[in-house]
N, C-alpha and C positions, 0 to 999 in steps of 0.2 A: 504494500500500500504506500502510495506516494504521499507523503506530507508534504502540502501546501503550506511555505509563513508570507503572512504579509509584508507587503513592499512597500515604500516609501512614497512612491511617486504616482501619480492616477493613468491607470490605463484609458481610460472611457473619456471621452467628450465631455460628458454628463458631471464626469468626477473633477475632470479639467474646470469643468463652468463651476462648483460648486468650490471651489477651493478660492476659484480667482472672485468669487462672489466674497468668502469671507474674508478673503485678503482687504477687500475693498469697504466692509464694515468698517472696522475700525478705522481705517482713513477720513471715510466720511461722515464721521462722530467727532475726530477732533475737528477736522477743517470746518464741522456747521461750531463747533464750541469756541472756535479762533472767531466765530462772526458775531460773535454774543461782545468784547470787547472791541472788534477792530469796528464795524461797521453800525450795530447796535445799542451802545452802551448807556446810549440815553432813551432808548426807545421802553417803554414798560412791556412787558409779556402780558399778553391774552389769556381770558377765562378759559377757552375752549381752546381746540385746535386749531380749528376752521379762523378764529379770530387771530389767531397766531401768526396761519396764513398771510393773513391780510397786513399785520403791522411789521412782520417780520419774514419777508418770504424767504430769503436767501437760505436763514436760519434754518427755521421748520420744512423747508421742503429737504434739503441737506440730510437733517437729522431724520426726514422721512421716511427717505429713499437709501439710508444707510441699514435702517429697519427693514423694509423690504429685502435691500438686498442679503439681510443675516436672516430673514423667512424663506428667501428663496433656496438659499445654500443649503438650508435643511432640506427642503422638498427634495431640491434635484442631486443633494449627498444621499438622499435614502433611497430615489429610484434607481439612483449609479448602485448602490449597495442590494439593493434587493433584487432590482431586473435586470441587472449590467454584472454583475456579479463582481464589481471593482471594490474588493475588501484592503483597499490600502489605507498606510496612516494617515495619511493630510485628508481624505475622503471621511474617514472616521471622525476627526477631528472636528472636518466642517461641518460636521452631520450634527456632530454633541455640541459643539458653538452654537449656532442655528437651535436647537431645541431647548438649549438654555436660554436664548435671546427671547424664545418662545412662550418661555414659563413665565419669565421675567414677566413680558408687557400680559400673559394672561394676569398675573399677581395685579400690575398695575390697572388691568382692568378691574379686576373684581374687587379689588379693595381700595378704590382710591381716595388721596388724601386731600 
């Protein structure tokens, strides 16, 4: 019987997009928080999102679309991992990133302050 270990790097497309997806989380987390003092710092935050949007777009859309992209990583780490059968580290990695970013905003949903 041949033992398979896992490998470092992604074989699959899928595992490729999801890796370079969570790469891009955190970049676009600090660069929407560098807009909170370069470009905003007099600006007040909004009650809502949507209100967010509007007084602070650069901001909130930034920190959005950083969100998104650490949802998608999970999506398309677990269909690389499940359908693709791409069981390497950074795949894994962006799979449990992504499903911790997941928990988090559920947390922030259901309990917010």
């Amino acid at each position: 019987m041949k033992r398979e270990f896992l490998n470092f790097a992604p074989k699959t497309g899928l595992g490729k997009c999801s890796v370079i997806l969570i790469i891009a989380m955190p970049i676009l987390f600090v660069l929407g928080s560098s807009f909170t003092t370069l470009l905003y710092s007099s600006v007040p935050s909004g009650d809502t999102i949507f209100a967010d949007i509007t007084t602070r777009p650069a901001l909130a859309l930034t920190m959005l679309t950083g969100m998104a992209a650490g949802v998608a990583a999970f999506f398309t780490g677990a269909f690389a991992i499940v359908k693709k059968k791409d069981n390497t580290y950074l795949v894994c990695l962006s799979t449990i990133f992504g499903a911790l970013l997941i928990m988090f905003l559920i947390g922030e949903f259901a309990f917010p302050h």
